[in-house]
C-alpha angles and dihedrals in degrees: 000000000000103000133170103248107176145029132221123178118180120182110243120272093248091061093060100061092049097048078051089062097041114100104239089238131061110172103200137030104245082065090052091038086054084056090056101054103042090051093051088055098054093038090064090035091057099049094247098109156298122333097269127112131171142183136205112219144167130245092264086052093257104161117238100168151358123206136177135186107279096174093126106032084053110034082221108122088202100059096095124156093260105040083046084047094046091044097058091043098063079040093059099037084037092240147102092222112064087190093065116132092015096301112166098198117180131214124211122187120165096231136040110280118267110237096270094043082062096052082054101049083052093057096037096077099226121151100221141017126205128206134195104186121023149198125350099347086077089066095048103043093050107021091236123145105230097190131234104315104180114242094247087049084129097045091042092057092039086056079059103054099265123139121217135209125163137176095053108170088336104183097051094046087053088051097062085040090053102041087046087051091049088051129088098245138138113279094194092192098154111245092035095265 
């Protein structure tokens, strides 16, 4: 039988040279919203993936882990920016909660969570999650079927102890979101849809 049997992901080059420029601390979330931003419009322009980008952070604003969408460079539909961002970041604590020991870890994207990034913000363990663009006009902006979020998705992660902010620097998040929508570039919705 000729199965798959592991699994390697690696960020893209380019990537590296940019984590190496970043300052490790980045005390408010519109810093590490501007991050974000800047990382999901290079990712699509690129041709690594969508325009999504996340980091993990602490509560200080001590960085723990970029991630950016890596759908198309992989092949892999699960690889999106915040499950990549999550990932590191229990490779990194050595835990699958990243709320052990009291730890209030915080996770920026720079637009809503899909439907099984949501499931995966649930399971993390971080204390709080941070949005730039949210609700339909991601959609709209990108093409991208988000999948079915429940209505109460804010008040469902509140009831487990998450903390939500959205409309962080709005405007700019939709940007990236917008220019990525006008391009050419790939919409990898399954079915074709």
């Amino acid at each position: 039988m000729d199965l798959v049997t592991t699994l390697h992901v690696e960020l893209p080059g380019w990537l590296f040279a940019r984590l190496e420029e970043l300052p490790p601390l980045l005390p408010t979330v519109e810093e590490q919203m501007d991050v974000a931003d800047e990382l999901a419009d290079i990712t699509w322009r690129s041709g690594d993936g969508g325009p999504f980008a996340a980091l993990v952070v602490e509560e200080d604003g001590t960085l723990v882990s970029v991630g950016v969408n890596l759908v198309p460079r992989t092949g892999l539909s699960a690889l999106h920016a915040e499950v990549t961002a999550l990932s590191l970041a229990q490779q990194r604590t050595g835990s699958w909660d990243l709320g052990a020991g009291g730890a209030r870890r915080r996770l920026v994207v720079n637009a809503r969570p899909c439907v099984q990034c949501f499931g995966a913000v649930l399971w993390s363990g971080v204390r709080s999650l941070v949005i730039g663009a949210d609700g339909p006009e991601v959609e709209e902006a990108t093409g991208f079927d988000e999948g079915p979020m429940v209505a109460d998705w804010v008040e469902q992660l509140s009831a487990r102890g998450i903390d939500v902010a959205t409309g962080v620097r709005h405007a700019q998040s939709l940007q990236v979101l917008r220019d990525f929508g006008a391009s050419a570039s790939l919409v990898y919705n399954a079915r074709g849809e």
